[in-house]
DRENDO-1510 file (C-alpha; in Angstrom, 1 decimal, always signed):
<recs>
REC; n; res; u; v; w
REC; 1; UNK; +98.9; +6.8; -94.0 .
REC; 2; UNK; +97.3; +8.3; -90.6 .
REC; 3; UNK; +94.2; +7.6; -88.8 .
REC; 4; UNK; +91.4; +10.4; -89.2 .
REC; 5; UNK; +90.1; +11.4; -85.9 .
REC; 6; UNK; +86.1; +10.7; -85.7 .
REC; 7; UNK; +83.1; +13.2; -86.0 .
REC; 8; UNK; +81.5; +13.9; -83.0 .
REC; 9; UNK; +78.6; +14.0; -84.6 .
REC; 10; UNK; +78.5; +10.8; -86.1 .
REC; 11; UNK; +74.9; +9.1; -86.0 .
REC; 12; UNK; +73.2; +7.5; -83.3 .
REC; 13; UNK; +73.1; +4.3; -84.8 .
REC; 14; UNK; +76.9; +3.8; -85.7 .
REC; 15; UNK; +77.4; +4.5; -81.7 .
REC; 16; UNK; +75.0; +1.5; -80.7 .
REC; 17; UNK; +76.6; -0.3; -83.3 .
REC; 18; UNK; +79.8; +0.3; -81.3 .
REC; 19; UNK; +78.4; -1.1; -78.2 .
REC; 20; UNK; +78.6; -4.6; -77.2 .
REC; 21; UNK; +75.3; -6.8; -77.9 .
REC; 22; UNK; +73.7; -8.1; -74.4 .
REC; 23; UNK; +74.7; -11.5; -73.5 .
REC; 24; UNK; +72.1; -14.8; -73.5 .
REC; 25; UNK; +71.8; -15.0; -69.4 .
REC; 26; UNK; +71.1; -10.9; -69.4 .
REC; 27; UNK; +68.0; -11.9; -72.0 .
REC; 28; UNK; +66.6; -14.6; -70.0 .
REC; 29; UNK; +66.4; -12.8; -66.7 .
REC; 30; UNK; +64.2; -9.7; -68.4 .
REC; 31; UNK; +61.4; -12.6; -69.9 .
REC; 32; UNK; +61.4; -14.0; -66.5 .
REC; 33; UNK; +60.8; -10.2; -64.6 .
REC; 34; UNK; +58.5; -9.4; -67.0 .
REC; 35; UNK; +56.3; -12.8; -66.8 .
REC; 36; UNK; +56.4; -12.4; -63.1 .
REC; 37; UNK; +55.0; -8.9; -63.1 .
REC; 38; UNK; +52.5; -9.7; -65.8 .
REC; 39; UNK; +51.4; -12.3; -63.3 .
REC; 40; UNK; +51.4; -10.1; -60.3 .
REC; 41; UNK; +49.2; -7.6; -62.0 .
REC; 42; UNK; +46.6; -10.3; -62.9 .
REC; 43; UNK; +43.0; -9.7; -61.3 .
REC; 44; UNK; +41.9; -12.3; -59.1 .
REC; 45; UNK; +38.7; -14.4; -60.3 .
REC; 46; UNK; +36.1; -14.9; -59.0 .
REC; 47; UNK; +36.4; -18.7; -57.0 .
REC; 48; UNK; +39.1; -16.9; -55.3 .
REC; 49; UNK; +36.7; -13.5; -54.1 .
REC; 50; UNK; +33.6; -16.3; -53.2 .
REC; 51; UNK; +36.5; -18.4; -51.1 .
REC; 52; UNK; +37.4; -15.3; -49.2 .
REC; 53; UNK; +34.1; -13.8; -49.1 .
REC; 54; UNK; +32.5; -17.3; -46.9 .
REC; 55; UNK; +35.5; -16.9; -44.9 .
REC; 56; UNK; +34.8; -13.8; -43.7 .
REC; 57; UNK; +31.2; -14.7; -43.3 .
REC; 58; UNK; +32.0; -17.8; -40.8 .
REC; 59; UNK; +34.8; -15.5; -39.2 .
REC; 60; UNK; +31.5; -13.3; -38.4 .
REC; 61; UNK; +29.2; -16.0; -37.6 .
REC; 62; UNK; +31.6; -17.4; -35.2 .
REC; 63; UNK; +32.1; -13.7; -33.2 .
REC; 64; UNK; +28.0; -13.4; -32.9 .
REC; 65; UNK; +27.8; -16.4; -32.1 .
REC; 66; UNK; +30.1; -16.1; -29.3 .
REC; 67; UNK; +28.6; -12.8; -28.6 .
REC; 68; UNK; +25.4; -14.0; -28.0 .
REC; 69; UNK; +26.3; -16.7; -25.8 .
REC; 70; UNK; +27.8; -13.7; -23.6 .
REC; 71; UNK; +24.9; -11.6; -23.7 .
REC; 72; UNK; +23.0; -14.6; -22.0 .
REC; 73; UNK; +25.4; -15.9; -19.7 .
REC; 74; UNK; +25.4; -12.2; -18.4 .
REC; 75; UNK; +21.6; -12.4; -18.5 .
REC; 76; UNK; +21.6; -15.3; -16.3 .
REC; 77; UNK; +24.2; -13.7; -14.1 .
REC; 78; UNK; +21.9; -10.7; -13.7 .
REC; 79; UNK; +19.0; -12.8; -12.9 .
REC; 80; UNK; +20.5; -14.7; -10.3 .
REC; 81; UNK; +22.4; -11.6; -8.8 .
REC; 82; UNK; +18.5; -10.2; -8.6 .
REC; 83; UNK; +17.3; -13.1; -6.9 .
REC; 84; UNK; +19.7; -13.2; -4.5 .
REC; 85; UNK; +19.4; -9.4; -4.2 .
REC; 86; UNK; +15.6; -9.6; -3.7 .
REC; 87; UNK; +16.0; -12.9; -0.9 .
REC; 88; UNK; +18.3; -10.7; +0.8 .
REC; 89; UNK; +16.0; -7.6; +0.9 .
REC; 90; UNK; +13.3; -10.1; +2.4 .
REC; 91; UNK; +15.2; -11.3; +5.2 .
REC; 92; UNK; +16.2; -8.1; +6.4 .
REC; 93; UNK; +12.9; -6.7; +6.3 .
REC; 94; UNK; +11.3; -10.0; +8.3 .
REC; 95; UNK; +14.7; -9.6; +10.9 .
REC; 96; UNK; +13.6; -6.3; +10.8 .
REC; 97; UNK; +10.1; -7.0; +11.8 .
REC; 98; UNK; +11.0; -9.7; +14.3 .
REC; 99; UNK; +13.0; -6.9; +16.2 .
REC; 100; UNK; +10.6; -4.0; +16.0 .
REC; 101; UNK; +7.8; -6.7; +17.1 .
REC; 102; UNK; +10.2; -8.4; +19.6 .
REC; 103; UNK; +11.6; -4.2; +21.3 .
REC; 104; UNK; +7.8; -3.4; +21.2 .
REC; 105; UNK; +6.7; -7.0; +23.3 .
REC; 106; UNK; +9.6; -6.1; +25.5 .
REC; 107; UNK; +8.6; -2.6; +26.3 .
REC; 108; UNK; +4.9; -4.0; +27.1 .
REC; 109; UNK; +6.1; -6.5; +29.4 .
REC; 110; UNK; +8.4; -4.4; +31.8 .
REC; 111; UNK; +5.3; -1.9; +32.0 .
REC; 112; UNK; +3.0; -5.0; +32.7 .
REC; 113; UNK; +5.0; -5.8; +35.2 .
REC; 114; UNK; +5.4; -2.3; +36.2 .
REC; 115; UNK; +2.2; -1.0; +36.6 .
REC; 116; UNK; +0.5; -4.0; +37.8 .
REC; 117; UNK; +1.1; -3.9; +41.2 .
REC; 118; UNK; -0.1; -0.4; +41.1 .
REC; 119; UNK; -3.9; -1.4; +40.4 .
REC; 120; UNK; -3.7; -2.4; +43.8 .
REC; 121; UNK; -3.0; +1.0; +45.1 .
REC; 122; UNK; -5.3; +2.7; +42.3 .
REC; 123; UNK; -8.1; +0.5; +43.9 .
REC; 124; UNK; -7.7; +2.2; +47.6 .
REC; 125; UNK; -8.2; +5.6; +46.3 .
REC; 126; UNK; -11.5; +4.0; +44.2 .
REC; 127; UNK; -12.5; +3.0; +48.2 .
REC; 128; UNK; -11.3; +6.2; +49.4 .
REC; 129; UNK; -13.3; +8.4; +46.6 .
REC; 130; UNK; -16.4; +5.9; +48.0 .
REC; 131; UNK; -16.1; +7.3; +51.3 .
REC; 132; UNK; -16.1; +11.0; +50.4 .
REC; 133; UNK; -14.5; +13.7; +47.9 .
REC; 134; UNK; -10.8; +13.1; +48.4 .
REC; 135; UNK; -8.8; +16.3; +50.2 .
REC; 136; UNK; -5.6; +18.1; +50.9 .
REC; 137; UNK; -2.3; +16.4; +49.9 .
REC; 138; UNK; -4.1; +12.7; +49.3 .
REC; 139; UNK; -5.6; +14.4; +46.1 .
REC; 140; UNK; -3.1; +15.8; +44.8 .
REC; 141; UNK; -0.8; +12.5; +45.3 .
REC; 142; UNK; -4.0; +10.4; +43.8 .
REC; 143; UNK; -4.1; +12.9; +40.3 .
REC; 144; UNK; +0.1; +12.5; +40.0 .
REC; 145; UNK; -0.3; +8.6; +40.4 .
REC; 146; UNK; -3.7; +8.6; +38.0 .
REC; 147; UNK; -1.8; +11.0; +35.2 .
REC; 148; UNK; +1.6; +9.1; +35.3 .
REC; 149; UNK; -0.1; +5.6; +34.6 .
REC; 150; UNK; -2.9; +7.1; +32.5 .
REC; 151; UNK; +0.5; +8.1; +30.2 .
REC; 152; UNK; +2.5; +5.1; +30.2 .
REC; 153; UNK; -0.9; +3.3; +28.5 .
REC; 154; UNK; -2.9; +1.9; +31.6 .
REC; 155; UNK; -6.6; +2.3; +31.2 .
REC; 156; UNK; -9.3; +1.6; +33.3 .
REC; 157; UNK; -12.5; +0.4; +32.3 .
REC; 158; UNK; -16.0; -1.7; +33.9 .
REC; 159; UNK; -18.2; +0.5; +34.5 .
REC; 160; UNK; -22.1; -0.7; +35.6 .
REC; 161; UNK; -24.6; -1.3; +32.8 .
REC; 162; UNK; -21.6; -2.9; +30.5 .
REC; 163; UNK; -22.8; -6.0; +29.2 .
REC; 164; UNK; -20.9; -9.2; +30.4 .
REC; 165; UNK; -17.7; -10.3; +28.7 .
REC; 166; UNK; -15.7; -12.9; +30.3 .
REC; 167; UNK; -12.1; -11.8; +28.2 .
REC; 168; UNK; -12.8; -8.6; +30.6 .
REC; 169; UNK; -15.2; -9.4; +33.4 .
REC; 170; UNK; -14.4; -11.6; +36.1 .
REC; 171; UNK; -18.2; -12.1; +37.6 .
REC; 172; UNK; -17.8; -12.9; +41.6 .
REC; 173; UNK; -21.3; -13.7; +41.3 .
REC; 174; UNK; -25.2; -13.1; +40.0 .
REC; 175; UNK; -27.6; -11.1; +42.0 .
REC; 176; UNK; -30.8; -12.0; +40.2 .
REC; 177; UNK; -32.5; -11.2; +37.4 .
REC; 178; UNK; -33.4; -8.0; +35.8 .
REC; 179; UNK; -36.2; -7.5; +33.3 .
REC; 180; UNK; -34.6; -4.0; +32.0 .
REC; 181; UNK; -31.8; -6.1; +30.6 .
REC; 182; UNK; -31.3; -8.3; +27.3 .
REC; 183; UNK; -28.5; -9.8; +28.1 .
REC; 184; UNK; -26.0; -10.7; +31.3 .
REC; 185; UNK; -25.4; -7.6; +32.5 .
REC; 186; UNK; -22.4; -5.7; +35.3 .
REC; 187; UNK; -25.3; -4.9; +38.0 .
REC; 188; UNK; -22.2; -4.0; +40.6 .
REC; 189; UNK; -18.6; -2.9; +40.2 .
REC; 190; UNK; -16.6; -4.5; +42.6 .
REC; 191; UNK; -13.2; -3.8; +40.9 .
REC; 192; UNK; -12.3; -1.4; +38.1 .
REC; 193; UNK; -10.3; -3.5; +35.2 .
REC; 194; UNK; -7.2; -2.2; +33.8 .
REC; 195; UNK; -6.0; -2.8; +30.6 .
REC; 196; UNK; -2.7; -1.7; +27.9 .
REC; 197; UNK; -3.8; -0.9; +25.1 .
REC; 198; UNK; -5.5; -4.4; +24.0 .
REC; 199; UNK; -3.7; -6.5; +26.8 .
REC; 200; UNK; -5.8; -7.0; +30.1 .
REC; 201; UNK; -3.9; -6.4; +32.8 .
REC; 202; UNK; -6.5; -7.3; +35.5 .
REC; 203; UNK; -9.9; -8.3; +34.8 .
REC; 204; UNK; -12.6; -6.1; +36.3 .
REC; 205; UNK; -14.7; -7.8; +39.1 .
REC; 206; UNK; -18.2; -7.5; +39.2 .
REC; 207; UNK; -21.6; -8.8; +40.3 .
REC; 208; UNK; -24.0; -9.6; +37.1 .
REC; 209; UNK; -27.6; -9.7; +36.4 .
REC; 210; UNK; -29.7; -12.2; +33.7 .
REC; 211; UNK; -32.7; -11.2; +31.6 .
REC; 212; UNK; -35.7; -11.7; +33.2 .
REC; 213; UNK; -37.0; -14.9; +31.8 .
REC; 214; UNK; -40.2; -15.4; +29.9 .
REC; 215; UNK; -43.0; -17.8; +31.7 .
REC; 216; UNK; -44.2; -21.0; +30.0 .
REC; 217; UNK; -48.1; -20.8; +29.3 .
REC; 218; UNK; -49.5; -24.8; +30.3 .
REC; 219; UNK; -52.4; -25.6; +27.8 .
REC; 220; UNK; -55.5; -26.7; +29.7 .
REC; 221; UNK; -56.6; -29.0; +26.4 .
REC; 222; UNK; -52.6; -30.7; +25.6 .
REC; 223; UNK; -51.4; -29.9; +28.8 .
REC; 224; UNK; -48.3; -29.1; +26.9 .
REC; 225; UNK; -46.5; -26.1; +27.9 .
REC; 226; UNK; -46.1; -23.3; +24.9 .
REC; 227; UNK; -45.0; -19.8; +25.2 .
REC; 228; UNK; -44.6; -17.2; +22.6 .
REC; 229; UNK; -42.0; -19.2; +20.4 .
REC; 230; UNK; -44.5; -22.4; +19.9 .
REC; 231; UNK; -47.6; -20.4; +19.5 .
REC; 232; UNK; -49.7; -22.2; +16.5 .
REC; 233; UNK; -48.7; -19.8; +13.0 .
REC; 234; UNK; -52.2; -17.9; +12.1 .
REC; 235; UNK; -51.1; -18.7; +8.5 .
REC; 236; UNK; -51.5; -22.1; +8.7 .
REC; 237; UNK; -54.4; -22.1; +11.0 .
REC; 238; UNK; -56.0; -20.2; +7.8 .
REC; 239; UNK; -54.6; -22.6; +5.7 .
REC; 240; UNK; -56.6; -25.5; +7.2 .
REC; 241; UNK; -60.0; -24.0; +7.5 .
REC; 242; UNK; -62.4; -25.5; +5.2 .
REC; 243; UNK; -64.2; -23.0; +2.9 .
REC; 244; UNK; -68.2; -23.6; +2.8 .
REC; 245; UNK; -69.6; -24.2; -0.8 .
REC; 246; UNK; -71.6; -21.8; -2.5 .
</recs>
């Protein structure tokens, strides 16, 4: 008897019934996928969040920590960079100082020591102008020299009637007293003085007069000598009266 060929369109269920059933090992490996899975999908508690959480926070402490001992190790830096900055400054401006003081001290003494010879000859044309108005070339060469010193700073100065001052009077002598002056007084000009600026380069020489001096007054009772200074104070003279009684 022969075989009937089968229906394609037999049901679904005799075709998986045709099909081999899946072995043990295939079984076991699909529980273990799935509990793996199933655990890799689990949300993580919350020890785990707090654990990772104060981790984080130290990792942060740590940084501004460190960060802040930067910031003042840079401050210190910058403070000591200032200092040195500002010590610097100041001892440039004192060199500074030192050389202006030292150039202008230098240019002082070479025209000290170039213009004071020339008093000597600035004192003939004071004799000459004594004698008479000076004329022809001689004043013309006596205004030059006069103009040329007066502009490199020398000054003259003494002049009769100045009162006596020994940093710029040299006094050759005293002629007397005078009772139209207070105080030692330049009666004669004997030599002008010249000076730069506040440096005296020769003193002027000169012939002085003192105040006239007051006379002591002798008391013909004490015999004591008084003048105006000791006379008795009216005040107290009235203070010591007696008063009569009414």
């Amino acid at each position: 008897m022969s075989q009937e060929p089968r229906d394609a369109d037999a049901p679904a269920g005799e075709e998986a019934a045709a099909q081999p059933a899946p072995s043990a090992g295939e079984s076991a490996g699909e529980s273990a996928g799935s509990g793996l899975r199933s655990q890799a999908g689990a949300e993580p508690t919350s020890e785990a969040l707090e654990g990772e959480l104060g981790e984080d926070l130290d990792r942060a402490a740590g940084d501004v920590a460190r960060a802040a001992g930067d910031v003042a190790k840079a401050k210190d830096d910058v403070a000591t960079l200032t200092n040195d900055l500002q010590r610097v400054q100041a001892e440039f401006l004192n060199y500074k100082r030192r050389v202006d003081r030292d150039r202008e001290l230098i240019r002082e003494n070479a025209t000290y020591a170039a213009l004071a010879p020339i008093t000597e000859v600035l004192d003939t044309i004071d004799r000459a102008r004594e004698h008479g108005p000076l004329e022809g070339g001689f004043l013309a060469v006596a205004d030059q020299l006069e103009r040329v010193v007066a502009g490199l700073g020398l000054t003259k100065f003494g002049a009769v009637g100045d009162p006596f001052n020994p940093a710029l009077h040299e006094a050759l002598s005293h002629i007397g007293e005078d009772p139209e002056v207070e105080v030692t007084t330049c009666k004669v000009i004997a030599k002008a003085g010249y000076r730069i600026g506040d440096r005296v380069v020769r003193a002027a020489q000169v012939l002085v007069v003192d105040p006239a001096s007051t006379p002591a007054e002798t008391s013909p009772e004490t015999g004591t000598e008084t003048g105006p200074e000791s006379a008795s104070d009216p005040g107290t003279e009235e203070a010591g009266t007696s008063q009569p009684e009414e």
